[in-house]
C-alpha positions, 0 to 999 in steps of 0.5 A, a space after each residue: 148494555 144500553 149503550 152497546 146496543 144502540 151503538 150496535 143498531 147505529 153502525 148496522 143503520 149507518 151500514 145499511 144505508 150505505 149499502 150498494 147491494 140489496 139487504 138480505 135477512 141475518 139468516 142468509 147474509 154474507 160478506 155484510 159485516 154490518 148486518 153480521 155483527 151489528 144487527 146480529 148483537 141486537 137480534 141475539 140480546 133482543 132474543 135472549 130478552 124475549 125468551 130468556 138466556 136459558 133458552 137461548 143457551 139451551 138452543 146454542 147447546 143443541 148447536 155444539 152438541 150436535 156439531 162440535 168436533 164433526 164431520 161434514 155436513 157442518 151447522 148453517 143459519 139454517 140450523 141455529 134457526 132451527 134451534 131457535 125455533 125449537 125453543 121458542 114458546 108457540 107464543 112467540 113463534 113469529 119472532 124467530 121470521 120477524 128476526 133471522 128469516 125477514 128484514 124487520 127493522 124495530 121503531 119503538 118509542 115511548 109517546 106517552 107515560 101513565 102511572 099508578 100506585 101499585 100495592 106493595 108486592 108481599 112475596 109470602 102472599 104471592 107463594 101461598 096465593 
């Protein structure tokens, strides 16, 4: 998966900087592949990181069950964002703008590592404590 997604965050850098047109937020992009499939594999594995896959599955649910197999008024950006929004913890709330709403565009790197030893995890005392 690792590798997926960096090739994915490549082609969506390659693309960006290639782009003779302003970016536009995942939300409210048309006709940029680039930003389409690559950014959205990202923001979509990076979602699902974040707030879990059972979330994630429950909003896309909402999704189909709210417009599979319907009439107009079709499902939007606009409503997969809403979905989202409705199952992302308070906490976590600025993501959902950070990702489909805004142009954010991630930097992490490690600069320094430090480590302890830890106690050995007891799952029988962790269930009763």
């Amino acid at each position: 998966m690792k590798k997926f997604l960096e090739y994915e965050m490549d082609g969506y850098l390659r693309g960006r900087s290639s782009e003779p047109e302003a970016e536009r937020p995942l939300m409210k992009t048309e006709n940029q592949g680039y930003i389409h499939y690559q950014k959205g594999s990202v923001v979509m594995y990076y979602l699902k990181e974040m707030i879990g896959e059972d979330k994630v599955n429950e909003a896309l649910r909402t999704l189909i069950d709210t417009f599979a197999y319907k009439q107009p008024p079709y499902a939007t950006s606009l409503s997969a964002v809403r979905a989202f929004r409705q199952v992302t913890p308070d906490t976590l709330q600025y993501l959902i703008g950070d990702l489909f709403e805004n142009i954010t565009v991630f930097s992490n790197r490690m600069l320094k590592a430090d480590y302890r030893k830890a106690e050995k995890f007891d799952p029988v005392r962790k269930i009763q404590g």
